[in-house]
MIFIDREN-223309 format. One record per residue (C-alpha): x, y, z; chain. Coordinates in steps of 0.05 Angstrom, whole numbers, plus 5000, padded with zeros to 4 digits. Example, Ala and Ser with C-alpha at 12.3 -4.5 7.8 and 13.67 -1.06 7.14 Angstrom:
<<5246,4910,5156>,"A"> <<5273,4979,5143>,"A"> 
//
This chain:
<<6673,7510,2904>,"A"> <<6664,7452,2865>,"A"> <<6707,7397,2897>,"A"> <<6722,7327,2881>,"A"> <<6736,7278,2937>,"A"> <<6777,7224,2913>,"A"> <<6776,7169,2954>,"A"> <<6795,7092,2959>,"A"> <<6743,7034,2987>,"A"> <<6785,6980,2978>,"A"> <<6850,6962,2998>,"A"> <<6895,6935,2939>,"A"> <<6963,6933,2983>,"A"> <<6964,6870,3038>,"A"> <<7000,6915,3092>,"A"> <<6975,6979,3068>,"A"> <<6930,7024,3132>,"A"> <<6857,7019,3131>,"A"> <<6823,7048,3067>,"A"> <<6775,7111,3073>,"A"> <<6712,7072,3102>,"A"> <<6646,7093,3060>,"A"> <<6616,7119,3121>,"A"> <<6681,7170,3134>,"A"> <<6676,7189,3067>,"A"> <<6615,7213,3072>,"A"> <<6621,7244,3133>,"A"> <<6676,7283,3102>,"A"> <<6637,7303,3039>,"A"> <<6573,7330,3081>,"A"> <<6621,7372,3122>,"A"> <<6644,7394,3055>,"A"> <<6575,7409,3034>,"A"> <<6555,7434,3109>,"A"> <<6617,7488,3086>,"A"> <<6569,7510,3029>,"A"> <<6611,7467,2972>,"A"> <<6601,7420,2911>,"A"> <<6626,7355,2931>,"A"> <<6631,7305,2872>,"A"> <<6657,7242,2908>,"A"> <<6707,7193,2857>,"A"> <<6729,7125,2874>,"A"> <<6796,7115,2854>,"A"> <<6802,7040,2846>,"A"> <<6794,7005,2779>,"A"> <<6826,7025,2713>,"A"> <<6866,7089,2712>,"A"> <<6830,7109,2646>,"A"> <<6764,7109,2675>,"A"> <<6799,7155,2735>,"A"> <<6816,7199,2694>,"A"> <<6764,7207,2650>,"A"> <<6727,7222,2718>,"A"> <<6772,7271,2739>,"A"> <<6781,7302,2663>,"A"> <<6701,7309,2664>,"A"> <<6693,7331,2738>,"A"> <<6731,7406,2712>,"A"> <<6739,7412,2794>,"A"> <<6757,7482,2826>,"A"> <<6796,7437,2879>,"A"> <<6810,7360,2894>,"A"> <<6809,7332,2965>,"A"> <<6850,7267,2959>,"A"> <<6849,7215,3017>,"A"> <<6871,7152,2982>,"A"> <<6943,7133,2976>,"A"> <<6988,7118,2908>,"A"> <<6972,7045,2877>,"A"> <<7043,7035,2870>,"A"> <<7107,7014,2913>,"A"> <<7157,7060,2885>,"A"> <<7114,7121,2874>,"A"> <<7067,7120,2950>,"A"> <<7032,7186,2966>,"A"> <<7065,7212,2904>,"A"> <<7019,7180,2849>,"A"> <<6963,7218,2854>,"A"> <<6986,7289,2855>,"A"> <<7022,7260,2790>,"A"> <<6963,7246,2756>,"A"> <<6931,7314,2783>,"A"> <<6983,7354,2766>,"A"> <<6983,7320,2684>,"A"> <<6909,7337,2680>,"A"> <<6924,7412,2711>,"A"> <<6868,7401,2777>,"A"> <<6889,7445,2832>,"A"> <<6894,7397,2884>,"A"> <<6894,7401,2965>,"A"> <<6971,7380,2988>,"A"> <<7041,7384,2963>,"A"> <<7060,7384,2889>,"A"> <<7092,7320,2863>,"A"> <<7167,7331,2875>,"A"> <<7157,7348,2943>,"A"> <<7107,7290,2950>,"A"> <<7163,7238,2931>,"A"> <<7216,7269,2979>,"A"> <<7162,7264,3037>,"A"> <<7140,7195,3025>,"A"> <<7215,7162,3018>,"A"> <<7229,7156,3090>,"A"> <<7307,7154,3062>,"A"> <<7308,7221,3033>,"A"> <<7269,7263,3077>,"A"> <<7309,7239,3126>,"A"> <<7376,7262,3096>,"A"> <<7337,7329,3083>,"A"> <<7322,7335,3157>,"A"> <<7409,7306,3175>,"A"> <<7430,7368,3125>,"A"> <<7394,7411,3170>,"A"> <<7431,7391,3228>,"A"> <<7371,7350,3253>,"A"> <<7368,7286,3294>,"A"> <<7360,7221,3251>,"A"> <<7361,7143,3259>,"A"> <<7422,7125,3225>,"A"> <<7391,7081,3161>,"A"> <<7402,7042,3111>,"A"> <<7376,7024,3045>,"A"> <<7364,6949,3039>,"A"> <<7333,6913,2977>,"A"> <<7323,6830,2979>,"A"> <<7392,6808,2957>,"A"> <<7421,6878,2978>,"A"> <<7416,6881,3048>,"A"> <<7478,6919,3077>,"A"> <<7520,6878,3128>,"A"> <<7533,6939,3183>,"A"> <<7459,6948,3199>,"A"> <<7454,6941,3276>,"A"> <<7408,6885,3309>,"A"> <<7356,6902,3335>,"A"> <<7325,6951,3281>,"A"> <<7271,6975,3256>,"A"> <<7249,6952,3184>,"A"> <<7200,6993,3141>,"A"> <<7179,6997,3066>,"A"> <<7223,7054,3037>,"A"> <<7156,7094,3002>,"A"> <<7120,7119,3065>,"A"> <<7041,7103,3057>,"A"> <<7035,7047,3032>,"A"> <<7054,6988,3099>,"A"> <<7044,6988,3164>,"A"> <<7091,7026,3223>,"A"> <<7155,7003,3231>,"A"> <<7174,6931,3243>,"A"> <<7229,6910,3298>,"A"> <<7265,6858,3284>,"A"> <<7325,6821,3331>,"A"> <<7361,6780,3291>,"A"> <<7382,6771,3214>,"A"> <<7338,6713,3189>,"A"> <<7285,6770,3204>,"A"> <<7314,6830,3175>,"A"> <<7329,6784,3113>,"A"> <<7253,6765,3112>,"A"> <<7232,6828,3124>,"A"> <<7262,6863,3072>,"A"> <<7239,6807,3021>,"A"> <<7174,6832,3031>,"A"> <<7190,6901,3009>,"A"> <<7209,6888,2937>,"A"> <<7207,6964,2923>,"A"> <<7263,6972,2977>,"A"> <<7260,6980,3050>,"A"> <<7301,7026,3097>,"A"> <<7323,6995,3166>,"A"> <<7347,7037,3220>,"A"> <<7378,7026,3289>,"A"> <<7319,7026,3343>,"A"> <<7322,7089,3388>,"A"> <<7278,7076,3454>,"A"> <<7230,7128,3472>,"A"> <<7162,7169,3462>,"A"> <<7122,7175,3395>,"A"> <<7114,7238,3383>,"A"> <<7073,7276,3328>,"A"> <<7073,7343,3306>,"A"> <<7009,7362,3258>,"A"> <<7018,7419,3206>,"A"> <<6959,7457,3174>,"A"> <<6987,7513,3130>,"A"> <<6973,7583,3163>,"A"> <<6936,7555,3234>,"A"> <<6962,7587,3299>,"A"> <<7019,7624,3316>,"A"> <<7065,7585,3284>,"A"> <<7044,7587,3220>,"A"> <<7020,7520,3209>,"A"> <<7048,7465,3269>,"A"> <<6997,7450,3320>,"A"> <<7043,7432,3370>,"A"> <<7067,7361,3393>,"A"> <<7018,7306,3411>,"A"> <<7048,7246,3441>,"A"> <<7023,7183,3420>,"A"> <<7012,7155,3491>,"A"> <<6963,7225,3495>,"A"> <<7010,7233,3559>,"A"> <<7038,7307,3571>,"A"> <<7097,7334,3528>,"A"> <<7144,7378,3555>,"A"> <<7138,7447,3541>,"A"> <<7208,7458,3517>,"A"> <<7216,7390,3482>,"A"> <<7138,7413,3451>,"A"> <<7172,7481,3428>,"A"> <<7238,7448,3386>,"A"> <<7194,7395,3359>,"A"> <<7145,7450,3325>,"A"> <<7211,7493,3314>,"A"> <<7238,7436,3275>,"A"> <<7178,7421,3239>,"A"> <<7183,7479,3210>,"A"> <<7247,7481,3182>,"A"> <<7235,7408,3147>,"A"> <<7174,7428,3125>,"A"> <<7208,7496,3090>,"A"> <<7270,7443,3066>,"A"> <<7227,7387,3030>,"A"> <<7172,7442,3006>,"A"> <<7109,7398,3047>,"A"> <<7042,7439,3017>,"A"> <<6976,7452,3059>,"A"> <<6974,7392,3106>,"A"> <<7016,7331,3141>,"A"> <<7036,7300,3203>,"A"> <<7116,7295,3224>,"A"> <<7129,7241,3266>,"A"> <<7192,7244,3322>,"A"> <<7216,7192,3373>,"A"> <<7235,7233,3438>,"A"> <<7292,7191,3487>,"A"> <<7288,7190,3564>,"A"> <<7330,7253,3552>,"A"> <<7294,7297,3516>,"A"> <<7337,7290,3454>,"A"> <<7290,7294,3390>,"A"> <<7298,7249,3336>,"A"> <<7268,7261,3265>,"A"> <<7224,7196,3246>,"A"> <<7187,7212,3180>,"A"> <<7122,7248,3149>,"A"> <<7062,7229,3125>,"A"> <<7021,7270,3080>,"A"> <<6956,7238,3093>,"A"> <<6941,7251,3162>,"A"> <<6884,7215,3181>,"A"> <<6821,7252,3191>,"A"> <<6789,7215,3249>,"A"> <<6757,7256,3311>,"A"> <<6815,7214,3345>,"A"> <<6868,7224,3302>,"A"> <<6926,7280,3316>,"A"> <<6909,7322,3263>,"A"> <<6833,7330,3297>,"A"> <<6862,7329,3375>,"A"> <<6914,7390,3352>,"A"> <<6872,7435,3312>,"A"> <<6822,7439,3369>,"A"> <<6873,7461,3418>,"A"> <<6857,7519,3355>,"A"> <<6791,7536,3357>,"A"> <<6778,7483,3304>,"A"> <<6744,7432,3337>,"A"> <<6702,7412,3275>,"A"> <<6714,7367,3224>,"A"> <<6682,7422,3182>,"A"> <<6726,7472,3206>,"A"> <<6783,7427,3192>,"A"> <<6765,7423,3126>,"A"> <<6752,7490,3117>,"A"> <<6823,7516,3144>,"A"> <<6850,7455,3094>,"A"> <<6810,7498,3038>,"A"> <<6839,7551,3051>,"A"> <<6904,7537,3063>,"A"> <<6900,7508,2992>,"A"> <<6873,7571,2960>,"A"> <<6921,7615,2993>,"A"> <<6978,7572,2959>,"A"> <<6950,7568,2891>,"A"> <<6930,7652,2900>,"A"> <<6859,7642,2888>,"A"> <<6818,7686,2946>,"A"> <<6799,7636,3001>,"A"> <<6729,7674,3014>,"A"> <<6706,7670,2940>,"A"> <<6660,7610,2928>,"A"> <<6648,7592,2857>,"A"> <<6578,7592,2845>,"A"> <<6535,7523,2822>,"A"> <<6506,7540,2752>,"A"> <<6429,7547,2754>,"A"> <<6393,7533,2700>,"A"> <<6323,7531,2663>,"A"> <<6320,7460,2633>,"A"> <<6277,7442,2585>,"A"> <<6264,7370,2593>,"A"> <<6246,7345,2517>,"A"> <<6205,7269,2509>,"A"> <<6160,7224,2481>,"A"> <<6100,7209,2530>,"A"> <<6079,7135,2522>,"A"> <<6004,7134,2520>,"A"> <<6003,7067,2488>,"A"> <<6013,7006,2533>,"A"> <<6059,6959,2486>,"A"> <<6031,6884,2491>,"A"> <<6076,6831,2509>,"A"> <<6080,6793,2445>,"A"> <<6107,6853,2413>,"A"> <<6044,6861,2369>,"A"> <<6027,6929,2383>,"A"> <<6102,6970,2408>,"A"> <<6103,7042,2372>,"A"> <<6113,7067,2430>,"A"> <<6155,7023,2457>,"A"> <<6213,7068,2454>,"A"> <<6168,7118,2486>,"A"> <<6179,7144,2569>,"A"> <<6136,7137,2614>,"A"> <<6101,7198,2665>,"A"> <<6139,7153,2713>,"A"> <<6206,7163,2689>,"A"> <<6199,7228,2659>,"A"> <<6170,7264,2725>,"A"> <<6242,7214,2758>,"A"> <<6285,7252,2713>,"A"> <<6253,7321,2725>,"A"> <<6265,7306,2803>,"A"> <<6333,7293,2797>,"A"> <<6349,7354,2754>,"A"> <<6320,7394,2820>,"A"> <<6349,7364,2868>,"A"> <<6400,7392,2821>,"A"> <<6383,7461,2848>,"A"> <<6356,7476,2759>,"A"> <<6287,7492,2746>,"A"> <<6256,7447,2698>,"A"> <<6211,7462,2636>,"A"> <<6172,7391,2614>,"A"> <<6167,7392,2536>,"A"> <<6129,7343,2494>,"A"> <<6167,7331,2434>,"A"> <<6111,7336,2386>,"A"> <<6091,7390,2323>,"A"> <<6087,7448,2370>,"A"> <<6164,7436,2401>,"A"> <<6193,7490,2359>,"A"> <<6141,7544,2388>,"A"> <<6138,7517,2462>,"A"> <<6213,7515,2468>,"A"> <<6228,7587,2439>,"A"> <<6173,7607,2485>,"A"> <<6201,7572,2543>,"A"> <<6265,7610,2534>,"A"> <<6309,7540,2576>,"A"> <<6385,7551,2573>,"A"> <<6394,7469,2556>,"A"> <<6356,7415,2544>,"A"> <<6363,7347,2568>,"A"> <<6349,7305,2509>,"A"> <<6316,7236,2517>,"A"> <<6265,7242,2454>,"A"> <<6259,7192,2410>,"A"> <<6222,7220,2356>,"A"> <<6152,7192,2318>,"A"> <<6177,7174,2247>,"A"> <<6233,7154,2202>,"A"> <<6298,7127,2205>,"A"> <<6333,7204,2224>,"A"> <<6274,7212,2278>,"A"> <<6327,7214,2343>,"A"> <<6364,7263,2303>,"A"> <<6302,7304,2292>,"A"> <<6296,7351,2363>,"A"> <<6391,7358,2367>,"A"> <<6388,7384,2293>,"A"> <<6326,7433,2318>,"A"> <<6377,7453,2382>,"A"> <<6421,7464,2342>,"A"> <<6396,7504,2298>,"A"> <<6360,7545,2358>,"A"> <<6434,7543,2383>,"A"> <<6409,7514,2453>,"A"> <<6453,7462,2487>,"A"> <<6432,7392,2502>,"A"> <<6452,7330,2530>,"A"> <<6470,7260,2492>,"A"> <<6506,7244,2425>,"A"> <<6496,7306,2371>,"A"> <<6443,7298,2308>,"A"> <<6493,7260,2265>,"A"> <<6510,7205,2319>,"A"> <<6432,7203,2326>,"A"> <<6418,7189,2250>,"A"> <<6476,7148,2241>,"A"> <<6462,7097,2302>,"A"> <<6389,7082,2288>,"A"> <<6404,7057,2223>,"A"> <<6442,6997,2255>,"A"> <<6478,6975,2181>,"A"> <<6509,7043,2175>,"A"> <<6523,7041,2252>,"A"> <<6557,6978,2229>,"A"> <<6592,7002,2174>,"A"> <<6619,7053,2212>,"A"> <<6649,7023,2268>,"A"> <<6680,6962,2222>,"A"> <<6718,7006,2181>,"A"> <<6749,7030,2253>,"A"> <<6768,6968,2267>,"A"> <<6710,6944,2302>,"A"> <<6697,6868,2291>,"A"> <<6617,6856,2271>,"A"> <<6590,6790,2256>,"A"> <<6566,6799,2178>,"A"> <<6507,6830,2158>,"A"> <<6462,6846,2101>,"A"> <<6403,6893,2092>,"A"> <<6342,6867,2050>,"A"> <<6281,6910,2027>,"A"> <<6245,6855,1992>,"A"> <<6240,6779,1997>,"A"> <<6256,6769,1924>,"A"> <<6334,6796,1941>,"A"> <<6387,6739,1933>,"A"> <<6430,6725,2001>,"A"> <<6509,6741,1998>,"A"> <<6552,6685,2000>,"A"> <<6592,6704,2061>,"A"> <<6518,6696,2101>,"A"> <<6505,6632,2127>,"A"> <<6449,6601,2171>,"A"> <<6432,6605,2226>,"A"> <<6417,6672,2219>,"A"> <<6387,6732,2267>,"A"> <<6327,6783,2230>,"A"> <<6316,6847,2259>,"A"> <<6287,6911,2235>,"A"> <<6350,6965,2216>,"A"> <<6321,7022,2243>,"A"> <<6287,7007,2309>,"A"> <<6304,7003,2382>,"A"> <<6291,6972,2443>,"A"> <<6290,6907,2413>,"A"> <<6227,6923,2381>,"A"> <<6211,6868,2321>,"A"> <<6258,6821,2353>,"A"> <<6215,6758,2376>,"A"> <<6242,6688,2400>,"A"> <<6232,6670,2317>,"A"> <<6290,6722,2298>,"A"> <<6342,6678,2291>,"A"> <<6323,6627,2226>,"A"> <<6345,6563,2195>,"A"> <<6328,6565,2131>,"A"> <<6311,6603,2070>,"A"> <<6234,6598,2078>,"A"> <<6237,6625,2146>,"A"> <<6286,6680,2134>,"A"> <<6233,6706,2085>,"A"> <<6178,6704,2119>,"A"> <<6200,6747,2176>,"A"> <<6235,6789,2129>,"A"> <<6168,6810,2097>,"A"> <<6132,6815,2154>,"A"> <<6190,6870,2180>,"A"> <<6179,6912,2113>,"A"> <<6113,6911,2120>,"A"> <<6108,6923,2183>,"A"> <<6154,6973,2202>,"A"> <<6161,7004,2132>,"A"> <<6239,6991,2138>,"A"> <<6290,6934,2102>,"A"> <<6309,6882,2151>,"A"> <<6379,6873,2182>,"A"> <<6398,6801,2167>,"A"> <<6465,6780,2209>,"A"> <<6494,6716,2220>,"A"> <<6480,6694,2293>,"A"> <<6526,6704,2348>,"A"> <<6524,6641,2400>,"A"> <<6568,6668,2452>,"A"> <<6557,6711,2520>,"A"> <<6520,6770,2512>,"A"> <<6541,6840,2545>,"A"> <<6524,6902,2553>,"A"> <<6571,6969,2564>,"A"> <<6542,7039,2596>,"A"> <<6592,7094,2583>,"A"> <<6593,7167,2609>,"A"> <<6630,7232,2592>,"A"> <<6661,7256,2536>,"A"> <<6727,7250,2494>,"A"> <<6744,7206,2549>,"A"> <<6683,7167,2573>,"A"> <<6675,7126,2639>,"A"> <<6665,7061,2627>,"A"> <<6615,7032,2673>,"A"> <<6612,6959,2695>,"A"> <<6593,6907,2636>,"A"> <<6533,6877,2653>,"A"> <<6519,6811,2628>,"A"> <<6452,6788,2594>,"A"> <<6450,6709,2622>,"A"> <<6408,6675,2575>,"A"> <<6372,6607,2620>,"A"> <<6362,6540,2592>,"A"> <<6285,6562,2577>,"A"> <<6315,6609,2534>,"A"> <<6325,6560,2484>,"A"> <<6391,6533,2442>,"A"> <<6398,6597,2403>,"A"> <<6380,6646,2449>,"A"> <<6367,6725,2436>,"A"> <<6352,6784,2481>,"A"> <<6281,6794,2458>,"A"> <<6224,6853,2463>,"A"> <<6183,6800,2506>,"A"> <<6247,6801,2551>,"A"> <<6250,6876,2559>,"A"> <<6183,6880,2578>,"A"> <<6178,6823,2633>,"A"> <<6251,6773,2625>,"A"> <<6208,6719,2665>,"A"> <<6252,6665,2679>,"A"> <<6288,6664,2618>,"A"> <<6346,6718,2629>,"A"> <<6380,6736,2689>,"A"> <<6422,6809,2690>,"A"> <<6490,6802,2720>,"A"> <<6526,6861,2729>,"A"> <<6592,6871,2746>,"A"> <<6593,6812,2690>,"A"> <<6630,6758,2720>,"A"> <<6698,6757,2656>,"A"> <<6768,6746,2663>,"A"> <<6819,6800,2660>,"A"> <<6831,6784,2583>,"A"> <<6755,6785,2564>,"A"> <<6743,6846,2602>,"A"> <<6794,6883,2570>,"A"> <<6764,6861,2500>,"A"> <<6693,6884,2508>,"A"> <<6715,6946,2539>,"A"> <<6769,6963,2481>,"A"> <<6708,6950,2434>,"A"> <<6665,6997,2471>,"A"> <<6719,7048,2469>,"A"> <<6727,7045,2399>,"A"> <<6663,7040,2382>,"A"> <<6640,7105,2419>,"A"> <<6699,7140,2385>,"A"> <<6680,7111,2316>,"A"> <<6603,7137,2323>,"A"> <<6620,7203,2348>,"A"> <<6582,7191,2419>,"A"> <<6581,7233,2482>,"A"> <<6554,7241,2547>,"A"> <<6521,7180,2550>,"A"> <<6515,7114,2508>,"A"> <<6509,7030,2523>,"A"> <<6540,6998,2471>,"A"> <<6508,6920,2465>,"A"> <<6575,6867,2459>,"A"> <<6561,6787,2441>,"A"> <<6613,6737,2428>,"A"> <<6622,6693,2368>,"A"> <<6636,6621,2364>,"A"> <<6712,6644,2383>,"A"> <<6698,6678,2442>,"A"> <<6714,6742,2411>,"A"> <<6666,6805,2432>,"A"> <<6630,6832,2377>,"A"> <<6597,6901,2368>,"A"> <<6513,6897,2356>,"A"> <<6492,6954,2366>,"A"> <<6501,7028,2402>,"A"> <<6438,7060,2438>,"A"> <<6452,7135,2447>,"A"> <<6385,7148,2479>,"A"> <<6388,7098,2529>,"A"> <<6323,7078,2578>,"A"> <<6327,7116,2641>,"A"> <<6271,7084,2688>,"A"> <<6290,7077,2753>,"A"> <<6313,7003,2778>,"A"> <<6291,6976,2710>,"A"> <<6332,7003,2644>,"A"> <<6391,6968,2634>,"A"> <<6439,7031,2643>,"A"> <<6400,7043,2711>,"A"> <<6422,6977,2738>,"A"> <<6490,6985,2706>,"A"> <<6490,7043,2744>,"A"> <<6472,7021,2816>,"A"> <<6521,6969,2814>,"A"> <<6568,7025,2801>,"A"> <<6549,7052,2862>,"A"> <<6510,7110,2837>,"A"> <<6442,7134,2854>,"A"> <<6391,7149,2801>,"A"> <<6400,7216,2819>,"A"> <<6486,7219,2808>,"A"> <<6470,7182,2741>,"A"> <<6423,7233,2708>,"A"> <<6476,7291,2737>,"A"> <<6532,7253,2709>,"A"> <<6492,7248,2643>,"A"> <<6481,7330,2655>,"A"> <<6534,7349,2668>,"A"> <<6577,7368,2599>,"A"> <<6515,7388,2571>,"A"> <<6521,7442,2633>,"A"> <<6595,7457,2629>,"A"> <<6580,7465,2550>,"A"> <<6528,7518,2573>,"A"> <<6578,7562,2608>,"A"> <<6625,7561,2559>,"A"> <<6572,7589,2511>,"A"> <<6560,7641,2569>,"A"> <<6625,7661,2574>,"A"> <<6641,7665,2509>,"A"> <<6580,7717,2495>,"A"> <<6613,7751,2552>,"A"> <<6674,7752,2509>,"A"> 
//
């Protein structure tokens, strides 16, 4: 199966239990994998869109989920909420029986109607905080998950606080002396159909027939609120045996030491793995999909499709076509990671004899990171080929290609979406006249080029005499008009994004121009080739909230605009206002290891080379099983 872990590494409540440490997590997911599974492992913190763009993209057969809701009201309910909207078969209980678990009010009332031992409670809210509650008692946030235990408090200057700092409501009950006792439930383990029996807290002895009405009772609440797959119901036992109903929690911890461990190897599963793999199960068994089946990882011929780089750009920028060329470095990089993959891979030189070799090599996709030798459509030229050959690749499709190089139409484009730009003009001689809305200083660039190739400390001008000189020299040069824009002094950023109708956005990273870097400084070829002590990267960016949310929105929109997919960095600078402005999308991004910017985007992400080029993959995959099933069709 392919399943997605969702997870939590940081902890964004102040009383909330200890987040899923990195090194659990990954014990989890190589029991997981030790079970013969996927496991695609998603961080849950940061902006809900990028969530679920993750989980949207992931197309999971299951989801694992250890972290708990982000907020107050909703607890261990969010997530299944967000699962259940995207349609993910998920491992636990469905949303309405989520939220009756988690309020420690209502599932107690569930468990009262039964005839079933309770605290007497109360609801208490600051302002609200009922008069007849008895001293001492026990004060708790109402939504299960996301606080600490239980808090006692003696007197009512402590209740009062205590509730205060619940402001989604609290529920204080009279304190009942005696043993903690938990009772673990794993759908369909043991006799009982799912309770492991009682474990006391104190790991002391329980009495057998105490043992036998706490798993009796278990069951009967876990019927009543509807609890899916896996939890943990918690009972205080007096001095007399009497059993009192305390509360559930859905996310039993998964600790060697934890209850859920200690009671399913008094089961024969004394494994995390085969924890995990009765947890599976249980899950399939609910949702009627066959427990045994495991759905199969796609394996695929790849035909890896590039420009080699034989030609050693200089420094200066005086000799660079094939700049934009890979390396055997980073092409034999990528090739490894599609392995590790478990695909074979084909290596293709896009050159004359591509259409031949690649009917010849009969791949089922290509990963695309060709450039192409000439012409202001070249990216476009090996996608339109695919296309035609109706082979599936990765990256943006031919018309995103040919419209992106071209950085005025790119321009165009993404304005008339909204998009702000700082003006621009194209010019194809030095004779045409300037528009009036153009005013110096001024940044000249070839319109057709990438990695910053004909952009040279000199780019940004003064004056008219400059402006055509290096305008000339560009159409001679590179055979192409010359973008002429009026210069941007603010920040400069720059945006990786993954996916597909949804992308994820990856951190901004920022491109911090030092004071050698001049008064009007620009992120050059020299730079891209060796940034010396001129430019430092920082990524995450260090922006405010309101910043953040501005380059982002423009990255959004501007991937939407140009018809992108899969994979795209999208360059952002501010103007004199502070206000992010689009420059430029790059498609075809550099993918050398620990070098290209999307790389280091990438590791501060927390993603290995490897996770990058099979997130980049990865639609291009799914879209080649859809075209095998539908010739099955």
């Amino acid at each position: 199966m392919r399943i997605v872990l969702t997870h939590s590494l940081e902890d964004p409540h102040a009383d909330e239990a200890e987040p899923l440490l990195p090194a659990a997590m990954n014990t989890v997911a190589a029991a997981l994998r030790e079970l013969g599974h996927e496991v695609i492992p998603v961080d849950v913190d940061g902006a809900l869109g990028r969530l679920v763009a993750t989980l949207d993209n992931a197309r999971a057969d299951l989801v694992l989920n250890t972290a708990e809701g982000r907020a107050v009201r909703s607890g261990s309910t969010f997530y299944p909420t967000v699962f259940d909207g995207l349609g993910l078969p998920w491992v636990g209980s469905a949303p309405r029986a989520s939220a009756l678990a988690s309020d420690r009010f209502a599932c107690r009332a569930i468990a009262a109607q039964l005839g079933i031992a309770t605290p007497r409670s109360w609801v208490a809210s600051p302002g609200a905080v009922p008069e007849e509650i008895p001293l001492p008692a026990m004060v708790a946030a109402r939504t299960r998950g996301l606080d600490a235990p239980a808090v006692r408090v003696d007197d009512r200057a402590a209740l009062l606080a205590r509730v205060d700092g619940h402001p989604g409501g609290a529920v204080a009950s009279e304190l009942i002396a005696g043993r903690d006792i938990a009772v673990p439930w794993l759908a369909g383990v043991g006799p009982d159909g799912g309770a492991l029996g009682a474990i006391a807290q104190d790991r002391g002895e329980v009495d057998p027939a105490v043992a036998a009405r706490l798993v009796a009772e278990t069951r009967r609440i876990v019927t009543a609120i509807g609890i899916g797959d896996v939890a943990r119901l918690d009972w205080r036992v007096t001095a007399t045996g009497e059993a009192v109903f305390v509360g559930v929690t859905l996310l039993p911890s998964l600790a060697e030491s934890g209850t859920l461990r200690t009671a399913a190897a008094r089961h024969g599963l004394g494994t995390l793995a085969r924890v995990l793999d009765a947890l599976v199960r249980a899950a399939c068994v609910r949702l009627g999909t066959d427990p045994e089946v495991r759905a199969e990882k796609t394996r695929a011929r790849v035909g890896l499709v590039f420009n080699l780089k034989r030609v050693v750009p200089t420094m200066d920028g005086s000799v660079d076509a094939e700049a934009e060329f890979d390396s055997p470095k980073t092409i034999n990089a990528i090739a490894d990671a599609i392995r590790k993959q478990g695909h074979e891979v084909v290596l293709l030189e896009a050159d004359r004899s591509l259409l031949t070799r690649i009917t010849e090599a009969e791949v089922d996709l290509v990963f695309n990171i060709s450039e192409g030798i000439r012409g202001r459509g070249r990216e476009a030229l090996v996608p339109a080929m695919l296309e035609l050959l109706d082979i599936p690749y990765t990256g943006s499709d031919a018309a995103t290609l040919a419209v992106t190089l071209d950085k005025a139409l790119a321009k165009r484009l993404v304005r008339e979406y909204g998009v702000p730009t700082a003006p621009f003009f194209v010019m194809t001689s030095v004779d045409q006249p300037l528009p009036p809305e153009l005013s110096f200083p001024l940044i000249v660039k070839p319109v057709a080029e990438g990695s910053s190739k004909g952009v040279v400390a000199t780019s940004v001008v003064h004056d008219d005499a400059a402006l055509r000189a290096i305008v000339g020299d560009i159409v001679h040069r590179y055979n192409q008009g010359a973008l002429v824009e009026g210069f941007l002094p603010g920040r400069e950023f720059t945006i990786g994004m993954l996916g597909e109708a949804r992308p994820r956005i990856l951190p901004p990273m920022e491109i911090v121009f030092q004071a050698k870097a001049g008064p009007n400084p620009v992120y050059t070829f020299q730079h891209k080739q060796d940034m010396g002590d001129e430019v430092v990267y920082q990524v995450p960016a260090q922006v405010d909230e309101a910043l953040y949310e501005d380059i982002v929105t423009l990255a959004k929109n501007a991937w939407e605009a140009l018809g992108c997919r899969d994979v795209a960095r999208i360059d952002v600078r501010l103007d004199a206002q502070g206000r992010a402005c689009f420059i430029e999308c790059n498609p075809l991004p550099g993918l050398t290891p620990d070098w290209s910017d999307l790389c280091m985007i990438a590791k501060a992400a927390d993603m290995t080379y490897d996770g990058l080029i099979a997130e980049i993959m990865a639609p291009a995959l799914r879209r080649f099983e859809d075209q095998v099933r539908e010739r099955l069709i």
